[in-house]
MDTraj code that builds the backbone (N, CA, C; nanometers):
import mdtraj as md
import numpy as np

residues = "UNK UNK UNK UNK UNK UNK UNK UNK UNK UNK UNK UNK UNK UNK UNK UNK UNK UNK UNK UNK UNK UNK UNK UNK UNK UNK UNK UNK UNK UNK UNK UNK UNK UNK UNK UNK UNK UNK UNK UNK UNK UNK UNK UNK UNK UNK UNK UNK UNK UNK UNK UNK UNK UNK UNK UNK UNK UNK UNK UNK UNK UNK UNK UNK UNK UNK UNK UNK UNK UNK".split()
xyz = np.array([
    [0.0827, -0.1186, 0.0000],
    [0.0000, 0.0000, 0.0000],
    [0.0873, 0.1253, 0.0000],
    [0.1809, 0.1234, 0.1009],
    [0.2992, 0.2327, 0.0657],
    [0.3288, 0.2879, -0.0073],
    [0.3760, 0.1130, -0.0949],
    [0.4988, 0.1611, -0.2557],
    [0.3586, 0.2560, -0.3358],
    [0.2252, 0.2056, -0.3221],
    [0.1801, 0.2653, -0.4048],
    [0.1280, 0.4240, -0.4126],
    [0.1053, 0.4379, -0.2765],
    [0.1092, 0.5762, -0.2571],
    [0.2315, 0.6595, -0.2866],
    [0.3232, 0.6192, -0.2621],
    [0.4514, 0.6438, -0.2968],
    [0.4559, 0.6999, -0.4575],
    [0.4657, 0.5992, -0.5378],
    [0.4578, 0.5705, -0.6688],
    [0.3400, 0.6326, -0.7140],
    [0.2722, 0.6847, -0.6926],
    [0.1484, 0.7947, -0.6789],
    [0.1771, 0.9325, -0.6710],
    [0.2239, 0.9437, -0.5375],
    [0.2721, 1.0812, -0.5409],
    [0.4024, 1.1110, -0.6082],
    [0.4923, 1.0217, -0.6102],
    [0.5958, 1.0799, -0.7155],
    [0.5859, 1.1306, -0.8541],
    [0.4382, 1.0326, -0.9061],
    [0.3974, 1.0443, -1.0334],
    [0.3083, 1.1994, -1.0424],
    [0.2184, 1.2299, -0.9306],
    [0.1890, 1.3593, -0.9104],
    [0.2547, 1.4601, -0.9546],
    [0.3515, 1.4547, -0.8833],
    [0.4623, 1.6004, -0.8598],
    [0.5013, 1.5982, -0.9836],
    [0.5366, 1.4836, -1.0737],
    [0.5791, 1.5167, -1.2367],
    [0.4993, 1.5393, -1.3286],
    [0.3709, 1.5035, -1.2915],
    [0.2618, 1.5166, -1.4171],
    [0.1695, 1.6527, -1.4062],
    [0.2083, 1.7185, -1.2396],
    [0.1584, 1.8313, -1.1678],
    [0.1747, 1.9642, -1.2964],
    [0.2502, 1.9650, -1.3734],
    [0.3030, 2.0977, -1.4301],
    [0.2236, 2.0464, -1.5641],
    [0.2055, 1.9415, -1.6578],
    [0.1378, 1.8966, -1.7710],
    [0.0176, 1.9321, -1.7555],
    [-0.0405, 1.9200, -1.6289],
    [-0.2014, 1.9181, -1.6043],
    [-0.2297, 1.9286, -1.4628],
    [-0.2219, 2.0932, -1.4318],
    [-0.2516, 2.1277, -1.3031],
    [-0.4341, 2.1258, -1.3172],
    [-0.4911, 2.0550, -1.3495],
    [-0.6494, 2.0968, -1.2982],
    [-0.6582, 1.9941, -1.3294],
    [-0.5593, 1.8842, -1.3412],
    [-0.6374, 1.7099, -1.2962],
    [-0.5863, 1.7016, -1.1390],
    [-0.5270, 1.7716, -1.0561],
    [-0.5133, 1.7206, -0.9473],
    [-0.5437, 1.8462, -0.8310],
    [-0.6756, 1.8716, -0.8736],
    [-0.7351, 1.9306, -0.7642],
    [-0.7555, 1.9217, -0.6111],
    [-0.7296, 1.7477, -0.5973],
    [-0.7763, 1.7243, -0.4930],
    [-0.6698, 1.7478, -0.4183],
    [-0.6112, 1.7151, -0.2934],
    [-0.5056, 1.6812, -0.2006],
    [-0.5105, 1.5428, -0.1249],
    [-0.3544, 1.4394, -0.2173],
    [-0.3581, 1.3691, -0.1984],
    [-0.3952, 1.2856, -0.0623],
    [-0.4498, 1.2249, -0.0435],
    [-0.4982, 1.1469, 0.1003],
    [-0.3639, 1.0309, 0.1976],
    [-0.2725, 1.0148, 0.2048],
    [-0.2230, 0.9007, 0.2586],
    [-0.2762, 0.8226, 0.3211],
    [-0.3757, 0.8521, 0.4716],
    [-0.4146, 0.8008, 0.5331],
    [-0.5638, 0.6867, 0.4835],
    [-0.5959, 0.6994, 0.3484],
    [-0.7443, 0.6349, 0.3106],
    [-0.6812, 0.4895, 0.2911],
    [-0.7266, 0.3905, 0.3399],
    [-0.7568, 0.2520, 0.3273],
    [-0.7899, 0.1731, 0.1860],
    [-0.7606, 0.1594, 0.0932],
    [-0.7893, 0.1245, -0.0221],
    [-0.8249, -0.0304, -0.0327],
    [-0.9409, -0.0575, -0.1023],
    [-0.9590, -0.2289, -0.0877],
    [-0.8750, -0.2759, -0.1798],
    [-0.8372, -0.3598, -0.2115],
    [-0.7874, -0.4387, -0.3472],
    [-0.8403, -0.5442, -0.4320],
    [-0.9407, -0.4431, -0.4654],
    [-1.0363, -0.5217, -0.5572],
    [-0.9482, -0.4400, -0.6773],
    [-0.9565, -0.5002, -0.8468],
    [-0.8795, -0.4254, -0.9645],
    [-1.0081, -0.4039, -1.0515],
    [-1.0639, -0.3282, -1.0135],
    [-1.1822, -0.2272, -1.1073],
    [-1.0777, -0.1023, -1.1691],
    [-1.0156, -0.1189, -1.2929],
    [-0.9044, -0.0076, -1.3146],
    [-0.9804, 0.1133, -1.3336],
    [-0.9495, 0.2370, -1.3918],
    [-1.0078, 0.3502, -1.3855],
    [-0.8724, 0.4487, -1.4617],
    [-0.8869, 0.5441, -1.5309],
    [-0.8262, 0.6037, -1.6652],
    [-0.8267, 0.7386, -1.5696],
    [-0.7120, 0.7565, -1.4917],
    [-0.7225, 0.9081, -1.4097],
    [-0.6963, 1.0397, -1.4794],
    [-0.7456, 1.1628, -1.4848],
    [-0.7195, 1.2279, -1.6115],
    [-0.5901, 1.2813, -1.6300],
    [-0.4664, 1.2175, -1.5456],
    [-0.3560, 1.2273, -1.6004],
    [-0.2953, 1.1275, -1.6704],
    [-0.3666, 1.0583, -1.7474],
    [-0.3688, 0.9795, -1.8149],
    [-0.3169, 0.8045, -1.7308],
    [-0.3174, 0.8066, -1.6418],
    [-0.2317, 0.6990, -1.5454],
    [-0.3675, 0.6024, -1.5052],
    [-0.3211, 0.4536, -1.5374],
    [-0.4186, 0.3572, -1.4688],
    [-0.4390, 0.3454, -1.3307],
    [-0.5254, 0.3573, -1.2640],
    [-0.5446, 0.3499, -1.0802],
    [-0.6242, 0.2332, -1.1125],
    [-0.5410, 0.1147, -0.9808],
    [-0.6228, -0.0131, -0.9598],
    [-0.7966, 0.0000, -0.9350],
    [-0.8541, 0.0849, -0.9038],
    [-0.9465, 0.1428, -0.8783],
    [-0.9890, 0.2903, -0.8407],
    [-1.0995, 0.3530, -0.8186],
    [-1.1389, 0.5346, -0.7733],
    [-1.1168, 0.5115, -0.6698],
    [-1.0545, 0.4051, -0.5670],
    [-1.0098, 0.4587, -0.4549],
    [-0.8751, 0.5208, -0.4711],
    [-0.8364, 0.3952, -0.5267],
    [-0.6191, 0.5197, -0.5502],
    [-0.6220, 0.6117, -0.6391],
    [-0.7504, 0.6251, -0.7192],
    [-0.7214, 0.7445, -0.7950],
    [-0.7370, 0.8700, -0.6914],
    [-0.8196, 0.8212, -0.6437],
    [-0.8771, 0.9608, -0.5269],
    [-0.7590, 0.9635, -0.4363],
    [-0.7063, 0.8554, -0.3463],
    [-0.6134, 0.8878, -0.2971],
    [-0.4895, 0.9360, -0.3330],
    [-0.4658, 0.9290, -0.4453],
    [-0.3212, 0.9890, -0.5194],
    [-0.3394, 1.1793, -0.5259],
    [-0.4543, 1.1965, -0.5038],
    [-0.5360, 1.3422, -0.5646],
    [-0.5842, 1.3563, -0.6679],
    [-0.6291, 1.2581, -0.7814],
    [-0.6735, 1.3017, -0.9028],
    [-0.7866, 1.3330, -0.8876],
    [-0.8248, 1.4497, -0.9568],
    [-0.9739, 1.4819, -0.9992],
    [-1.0502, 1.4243, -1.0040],
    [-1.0532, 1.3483, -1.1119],
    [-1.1294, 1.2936, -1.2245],
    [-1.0800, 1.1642, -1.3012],
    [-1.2196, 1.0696, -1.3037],
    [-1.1363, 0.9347, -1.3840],
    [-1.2250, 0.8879, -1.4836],
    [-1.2537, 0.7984, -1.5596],
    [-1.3291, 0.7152, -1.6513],
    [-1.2969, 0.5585, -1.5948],
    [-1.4244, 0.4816, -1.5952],
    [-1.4008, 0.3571, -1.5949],
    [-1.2985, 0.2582, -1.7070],
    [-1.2544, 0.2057, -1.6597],
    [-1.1281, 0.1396, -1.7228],
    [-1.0178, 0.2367, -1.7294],
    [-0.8939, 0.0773, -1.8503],
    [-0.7638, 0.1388, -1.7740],
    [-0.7599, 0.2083, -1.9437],
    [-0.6413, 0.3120, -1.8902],
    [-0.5956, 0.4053, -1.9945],
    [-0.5683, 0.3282, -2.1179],
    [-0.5408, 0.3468, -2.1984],
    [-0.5025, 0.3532, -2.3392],
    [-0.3200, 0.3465, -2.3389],
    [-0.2934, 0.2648, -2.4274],
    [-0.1209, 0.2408, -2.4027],
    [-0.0239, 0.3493, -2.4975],
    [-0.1433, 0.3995, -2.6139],
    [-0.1041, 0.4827, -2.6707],
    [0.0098, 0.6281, -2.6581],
])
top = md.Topology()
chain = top.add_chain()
for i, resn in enumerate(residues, 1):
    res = top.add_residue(resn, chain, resSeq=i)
    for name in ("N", "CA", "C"):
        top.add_atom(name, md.element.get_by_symbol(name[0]), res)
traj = md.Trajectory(xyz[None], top)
């Protein structure tokens, strides 16, 4: 759960300047995430195992399923 918050917020802080109004929120550390893999397309273009790590990472906004490899 760490690495992934981790690996979350590192990905934040670099994608922060591409697209400051996908990460409106403020990332959460403390939220509990289940690990169920319902993926979700966060609008910084990054797959979250689900809208819980998307939300906890701080993203805005997501679409069901995973991103596009494009």
């Amino acid at each position: 759960m760490m690495k992934h918050f981790i690996l979350g917020l590192l990905l934040l802080i670099t994608m922060c300047d591409d697209n400051e109004d996908c990460f409106t929120n403020t990332p959460k550390p403390d939220i509990v995430c289940i690990e169920i893999y319902e993926p979700v397309c966060g609008c910084n273009y990054t797959t979250y195992s689900n809208d819980c790590y998307a939300s906890a990472s701080g993203v805005s906004s997501w679409t069901k399923g995973a991103c596009n490899s494009n």
